[in-house]
Each structure stands twice: as C-alpha cells, then as structure tokens.
OpenMM code with the backbone's topology and positions (N, CA, C; nanometers):
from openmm import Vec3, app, unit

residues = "UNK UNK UNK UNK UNK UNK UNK UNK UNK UNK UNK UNK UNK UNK UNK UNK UNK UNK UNK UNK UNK UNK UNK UNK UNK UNK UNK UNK UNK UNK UNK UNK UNK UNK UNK UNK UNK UNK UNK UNK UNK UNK UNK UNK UNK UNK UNK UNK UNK UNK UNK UNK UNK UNK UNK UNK UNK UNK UNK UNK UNK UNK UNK UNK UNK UNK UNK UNK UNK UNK UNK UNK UNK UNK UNK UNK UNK UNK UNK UNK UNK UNK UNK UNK UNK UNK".split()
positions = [
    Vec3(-10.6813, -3.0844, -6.2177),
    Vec3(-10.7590, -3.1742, -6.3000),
    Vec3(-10.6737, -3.2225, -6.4165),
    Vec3(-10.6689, -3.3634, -6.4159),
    Vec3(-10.5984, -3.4361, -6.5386),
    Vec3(-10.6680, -3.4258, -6.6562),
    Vec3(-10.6371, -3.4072, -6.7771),
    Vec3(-10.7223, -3.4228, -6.9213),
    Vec3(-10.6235, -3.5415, -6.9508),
    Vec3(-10.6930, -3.6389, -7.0331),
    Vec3(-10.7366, -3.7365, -7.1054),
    Vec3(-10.6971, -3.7063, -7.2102),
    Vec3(-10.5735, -3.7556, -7.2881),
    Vec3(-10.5445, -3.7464, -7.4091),
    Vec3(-10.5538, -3.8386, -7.5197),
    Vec3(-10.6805, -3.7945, -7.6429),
    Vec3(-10.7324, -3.8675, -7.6957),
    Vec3(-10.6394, -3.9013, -7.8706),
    Vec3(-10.6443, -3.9787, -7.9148),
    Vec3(-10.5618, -4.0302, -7.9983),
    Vec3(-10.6601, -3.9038, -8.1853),
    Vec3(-10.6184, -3.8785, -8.2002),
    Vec3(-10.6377, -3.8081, -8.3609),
    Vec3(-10.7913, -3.8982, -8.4184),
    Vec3(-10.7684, -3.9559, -8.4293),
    Vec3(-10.8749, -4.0655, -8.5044),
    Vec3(-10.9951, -4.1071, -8.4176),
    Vec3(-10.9560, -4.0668, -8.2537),
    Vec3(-11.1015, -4.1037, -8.1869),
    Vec3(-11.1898, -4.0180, -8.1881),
    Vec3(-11.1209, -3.8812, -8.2735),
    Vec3(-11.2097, -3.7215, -8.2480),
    Vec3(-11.3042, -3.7017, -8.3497),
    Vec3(-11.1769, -3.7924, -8.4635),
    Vec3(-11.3206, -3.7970, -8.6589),
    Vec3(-11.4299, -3.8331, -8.6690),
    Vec3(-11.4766, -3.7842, -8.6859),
    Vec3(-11.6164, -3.8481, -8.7413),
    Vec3(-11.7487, -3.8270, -8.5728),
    Vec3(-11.6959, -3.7646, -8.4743),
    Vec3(-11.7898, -3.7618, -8.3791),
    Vec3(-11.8543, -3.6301, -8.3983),
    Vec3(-11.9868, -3.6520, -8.3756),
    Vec3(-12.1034, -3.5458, -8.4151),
    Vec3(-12.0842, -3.4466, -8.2986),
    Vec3(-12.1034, -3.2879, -8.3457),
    Vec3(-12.0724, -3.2203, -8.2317),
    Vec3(-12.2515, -3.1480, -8.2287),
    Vec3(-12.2132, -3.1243, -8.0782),
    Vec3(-12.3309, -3.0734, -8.0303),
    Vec3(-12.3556, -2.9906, -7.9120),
    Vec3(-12.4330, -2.8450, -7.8912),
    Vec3(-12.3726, -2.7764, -7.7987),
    Vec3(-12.4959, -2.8442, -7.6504),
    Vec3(-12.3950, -2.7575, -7.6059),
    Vec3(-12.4933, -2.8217, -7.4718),
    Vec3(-12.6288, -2.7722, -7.4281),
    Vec3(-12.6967, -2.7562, -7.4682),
    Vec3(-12.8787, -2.7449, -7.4919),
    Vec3(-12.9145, -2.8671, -7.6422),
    Vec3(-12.7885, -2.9290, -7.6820),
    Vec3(-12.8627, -3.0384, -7.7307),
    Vec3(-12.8567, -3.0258, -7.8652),
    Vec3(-12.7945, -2.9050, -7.9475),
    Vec3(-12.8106, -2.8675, -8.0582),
    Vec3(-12.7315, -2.9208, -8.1533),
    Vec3(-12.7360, -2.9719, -8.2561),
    Vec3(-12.6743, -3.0482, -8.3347),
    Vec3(-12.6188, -2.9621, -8.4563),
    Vec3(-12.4240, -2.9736, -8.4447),
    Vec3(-12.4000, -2.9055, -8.5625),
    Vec3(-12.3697, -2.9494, -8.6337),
    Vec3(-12.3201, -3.0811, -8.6445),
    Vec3(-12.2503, -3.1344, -8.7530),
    Vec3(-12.1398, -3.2284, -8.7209),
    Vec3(-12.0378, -3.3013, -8.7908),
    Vec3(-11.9233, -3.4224, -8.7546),
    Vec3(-11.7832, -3.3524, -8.7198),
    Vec3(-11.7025, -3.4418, -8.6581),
    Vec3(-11.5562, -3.3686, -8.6710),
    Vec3(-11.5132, -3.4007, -8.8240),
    Vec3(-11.4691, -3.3148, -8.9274),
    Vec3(-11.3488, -3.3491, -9.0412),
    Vec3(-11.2446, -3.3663, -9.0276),
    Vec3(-11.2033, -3.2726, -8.9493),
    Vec3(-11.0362, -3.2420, -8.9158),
    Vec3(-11.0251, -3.1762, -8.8429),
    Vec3(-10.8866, -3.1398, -8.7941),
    Vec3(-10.8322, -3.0497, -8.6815),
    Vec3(-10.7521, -2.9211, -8.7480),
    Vec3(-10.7358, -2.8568, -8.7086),
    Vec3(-10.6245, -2.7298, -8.6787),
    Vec3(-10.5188, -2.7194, -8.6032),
    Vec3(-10.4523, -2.7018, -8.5741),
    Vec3(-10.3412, -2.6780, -8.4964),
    Vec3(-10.2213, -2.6651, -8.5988),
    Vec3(-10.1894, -2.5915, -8.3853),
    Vec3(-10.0179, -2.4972, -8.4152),
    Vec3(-9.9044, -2.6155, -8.4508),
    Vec3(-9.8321, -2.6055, -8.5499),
    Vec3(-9.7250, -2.6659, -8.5608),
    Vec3(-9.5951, -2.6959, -8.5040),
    Vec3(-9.5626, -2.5981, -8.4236),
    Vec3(-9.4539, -2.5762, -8.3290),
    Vec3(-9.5278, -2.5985, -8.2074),
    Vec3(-9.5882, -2.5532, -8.1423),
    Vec3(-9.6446, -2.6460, -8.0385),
    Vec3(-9.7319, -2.7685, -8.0050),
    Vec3(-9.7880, -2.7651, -8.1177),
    Vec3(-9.8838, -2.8836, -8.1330),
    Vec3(-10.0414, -2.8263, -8.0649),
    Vec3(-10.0509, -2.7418, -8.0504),
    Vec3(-10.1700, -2.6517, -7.9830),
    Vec3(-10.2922, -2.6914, -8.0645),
    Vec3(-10.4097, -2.7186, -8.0331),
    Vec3(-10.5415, -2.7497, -8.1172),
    Vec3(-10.6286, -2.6247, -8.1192),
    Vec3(-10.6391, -2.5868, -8.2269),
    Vec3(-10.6640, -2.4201, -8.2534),
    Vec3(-10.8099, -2.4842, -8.2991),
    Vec3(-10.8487, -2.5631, -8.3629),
    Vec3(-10.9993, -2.5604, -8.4375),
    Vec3(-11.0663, -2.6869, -8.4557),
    Vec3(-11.1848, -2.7459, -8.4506),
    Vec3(-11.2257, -2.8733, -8.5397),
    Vec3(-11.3033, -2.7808, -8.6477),
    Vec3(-11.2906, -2.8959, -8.7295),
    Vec3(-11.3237, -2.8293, -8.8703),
    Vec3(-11.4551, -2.9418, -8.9582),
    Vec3(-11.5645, -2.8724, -8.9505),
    Vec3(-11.7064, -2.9195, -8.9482),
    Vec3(-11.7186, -2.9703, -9.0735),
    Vec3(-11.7991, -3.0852, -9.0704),
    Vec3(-11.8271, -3.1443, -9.2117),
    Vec3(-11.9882, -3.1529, -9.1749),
    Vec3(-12.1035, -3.1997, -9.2628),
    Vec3(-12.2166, -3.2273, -9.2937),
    Vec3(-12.2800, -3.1008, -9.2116),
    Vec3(-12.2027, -2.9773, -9.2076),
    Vec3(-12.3240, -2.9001, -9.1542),
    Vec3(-12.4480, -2.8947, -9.1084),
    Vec3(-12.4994, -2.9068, -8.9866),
    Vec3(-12.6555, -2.8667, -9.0443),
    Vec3(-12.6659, -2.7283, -9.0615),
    Vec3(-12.8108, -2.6801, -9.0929),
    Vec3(-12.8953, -2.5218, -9.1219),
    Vec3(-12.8709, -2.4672, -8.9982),
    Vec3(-12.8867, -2.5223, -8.9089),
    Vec3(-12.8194, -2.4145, -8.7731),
    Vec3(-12.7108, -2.3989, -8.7658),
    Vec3(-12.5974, -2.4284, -8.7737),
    Vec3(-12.4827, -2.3368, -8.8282),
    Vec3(-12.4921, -2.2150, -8.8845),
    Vec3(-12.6033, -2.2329, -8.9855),
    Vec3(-12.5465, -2.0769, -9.0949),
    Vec3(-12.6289, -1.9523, -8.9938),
    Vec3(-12.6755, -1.9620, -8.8615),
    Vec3(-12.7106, -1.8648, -8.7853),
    Vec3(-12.6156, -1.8160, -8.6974),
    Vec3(-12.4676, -1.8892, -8.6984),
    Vec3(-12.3609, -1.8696, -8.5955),
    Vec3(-12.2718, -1.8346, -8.6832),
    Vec3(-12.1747, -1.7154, -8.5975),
    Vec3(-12.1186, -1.6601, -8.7569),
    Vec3(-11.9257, -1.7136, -8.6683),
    Vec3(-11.9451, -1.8493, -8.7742),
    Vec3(-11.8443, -1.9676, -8.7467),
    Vec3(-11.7131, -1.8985, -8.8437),
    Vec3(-11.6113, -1.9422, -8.7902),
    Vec3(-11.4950, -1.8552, -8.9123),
    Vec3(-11.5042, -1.9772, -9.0291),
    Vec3(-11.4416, -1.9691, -9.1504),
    Vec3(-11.4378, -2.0662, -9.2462),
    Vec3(-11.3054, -2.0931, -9.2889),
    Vec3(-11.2875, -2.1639, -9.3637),
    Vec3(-11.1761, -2.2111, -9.4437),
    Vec3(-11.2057, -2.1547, -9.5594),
    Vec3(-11.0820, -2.1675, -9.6628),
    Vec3(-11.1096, -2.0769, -9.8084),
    Vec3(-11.2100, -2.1815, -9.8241),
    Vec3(-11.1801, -2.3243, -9.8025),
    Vec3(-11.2752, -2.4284, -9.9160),
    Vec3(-11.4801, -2.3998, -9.8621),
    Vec3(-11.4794, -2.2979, -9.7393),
    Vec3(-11.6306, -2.3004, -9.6649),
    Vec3(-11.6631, -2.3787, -9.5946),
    Vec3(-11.5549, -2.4425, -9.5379),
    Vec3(-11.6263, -2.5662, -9.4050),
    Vec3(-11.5822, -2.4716, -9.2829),
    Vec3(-11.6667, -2.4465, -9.2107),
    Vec3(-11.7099, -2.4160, -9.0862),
    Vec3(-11.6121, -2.4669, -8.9864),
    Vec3(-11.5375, -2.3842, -8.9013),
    Vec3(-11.4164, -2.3849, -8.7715),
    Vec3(-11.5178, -2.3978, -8.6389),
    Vec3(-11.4969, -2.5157, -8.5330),
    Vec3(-11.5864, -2.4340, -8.3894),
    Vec3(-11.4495, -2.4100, -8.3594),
    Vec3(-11.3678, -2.2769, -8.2450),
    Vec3(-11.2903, -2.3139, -8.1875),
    Vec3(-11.2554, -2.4134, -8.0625),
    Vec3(-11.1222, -2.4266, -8.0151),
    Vec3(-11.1161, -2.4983, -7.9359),
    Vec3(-11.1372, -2.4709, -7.7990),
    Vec3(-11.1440, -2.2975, -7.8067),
    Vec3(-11.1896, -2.2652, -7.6564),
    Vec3(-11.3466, -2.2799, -7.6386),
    Vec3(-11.4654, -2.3495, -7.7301),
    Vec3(-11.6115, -2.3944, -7.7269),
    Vec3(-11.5926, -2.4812, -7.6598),
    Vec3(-11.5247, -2.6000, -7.6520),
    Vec3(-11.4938, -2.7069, -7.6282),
    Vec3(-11.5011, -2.7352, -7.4798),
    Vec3(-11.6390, -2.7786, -7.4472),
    Vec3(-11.6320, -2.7991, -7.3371),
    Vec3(-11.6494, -2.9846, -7.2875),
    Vec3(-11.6417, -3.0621, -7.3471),
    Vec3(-11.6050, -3.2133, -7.3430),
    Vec3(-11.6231, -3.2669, -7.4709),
    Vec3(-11.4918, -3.3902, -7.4680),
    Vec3(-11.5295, -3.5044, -7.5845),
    Vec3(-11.5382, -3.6518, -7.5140),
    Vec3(-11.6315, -3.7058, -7.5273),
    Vec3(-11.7106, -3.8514, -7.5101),
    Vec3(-11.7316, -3.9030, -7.6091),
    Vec3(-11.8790, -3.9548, -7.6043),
    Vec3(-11.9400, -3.9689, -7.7205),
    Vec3(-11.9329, -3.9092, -7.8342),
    Vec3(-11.9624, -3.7512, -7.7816),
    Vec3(-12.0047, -3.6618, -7.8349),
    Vec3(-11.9167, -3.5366, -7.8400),
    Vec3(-11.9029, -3.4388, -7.9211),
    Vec3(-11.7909, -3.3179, -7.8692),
    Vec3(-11.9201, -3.2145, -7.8369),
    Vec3(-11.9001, -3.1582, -7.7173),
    Vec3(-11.9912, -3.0979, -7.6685),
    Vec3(-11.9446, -2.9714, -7.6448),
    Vec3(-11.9846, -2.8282, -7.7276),
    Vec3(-11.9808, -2.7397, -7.7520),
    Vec3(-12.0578, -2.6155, -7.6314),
    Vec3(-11.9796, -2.5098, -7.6275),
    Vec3(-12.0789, -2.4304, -7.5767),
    Vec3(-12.1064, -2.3133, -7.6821),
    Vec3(-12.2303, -2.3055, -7.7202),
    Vec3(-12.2734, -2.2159, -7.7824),
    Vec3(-12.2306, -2.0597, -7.7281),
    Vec3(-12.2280, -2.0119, -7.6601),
    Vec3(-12.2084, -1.8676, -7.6137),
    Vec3(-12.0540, -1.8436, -7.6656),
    Vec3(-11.9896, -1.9442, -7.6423),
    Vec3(-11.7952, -1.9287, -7.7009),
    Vec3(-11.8501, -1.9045, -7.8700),
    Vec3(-11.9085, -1.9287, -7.9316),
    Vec3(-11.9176, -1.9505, -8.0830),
    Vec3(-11.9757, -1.8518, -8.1593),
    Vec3(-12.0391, -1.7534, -8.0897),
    Vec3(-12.1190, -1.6264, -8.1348),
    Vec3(-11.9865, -1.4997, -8.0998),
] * unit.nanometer
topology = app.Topology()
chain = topology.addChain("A")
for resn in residues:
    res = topology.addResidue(resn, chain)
    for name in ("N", "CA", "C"):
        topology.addAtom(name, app.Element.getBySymbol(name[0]), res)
C-alpha cells in the first residue's frame, strides 16, 4: 500500500476526530524527529472538554500531543483511533 504524501500546511488547521465521530480539536503543529524526519505527534489547539478525559501527553506550554501511531487517516478530517490514545 502506497501513502500519499501530504504537504505541512494541508495538515494545519484540520479538525481531528476519532472514529466513533468524536471531536477533539484542530491540528497546531507537528512533532517530529529531526534526523529522520519521522512524525512523532500533532499537537492540538482549541481543545474540546473531551480531551481532558484522555490522558494525552502535553507540552510544557499544555497543548495536548495525539500520537502518530492514533493516526488512522487524513482527508478532510484527521481521523483518530481512540483506543491508541488511552
């Protein structure tokens, strides 16, 4: 199976959501390895209240990490699996 390599800027700002529909919040930014270029995290902006029931890693500044192994498609939407995130 080929993956689709998406450009930095098509990932910002898309609302993520796991797959039962649940809404967590936007992409801010990314993570990743420097020497490989590896995508270790998106890094959550506008939280919603369901977040603070998933115990998400943080940044010093408190914005919320999903990792990249949740990541089960980006479209529209980045579509999360909840069970990777607990």
């Amino acid at each position: 199976m080929q993956t689709e390599k998406l450009p930095f800027n098509l990932i910002l700002g898309k609302m993520i959501v796991t797959k039962e529909g649940k809404r967590l919040g936007f992409v801010k930014d990314v993570t990743f390895e420097t020497k490989s270029g590896e995508l270790i995290s998106l890094v959550l902006k506008d939280a919603t209240i369901y977040t603070r029931n998933l115990n998400l890693e943080k940044l010093n500044s408190g914005e919320a990490l999903i990792p990249y192994s949740a990541i089960i498609a980006i479209g529209d939407f980045v579509i999360v699996s909840e069970e990777d995130l607990i």
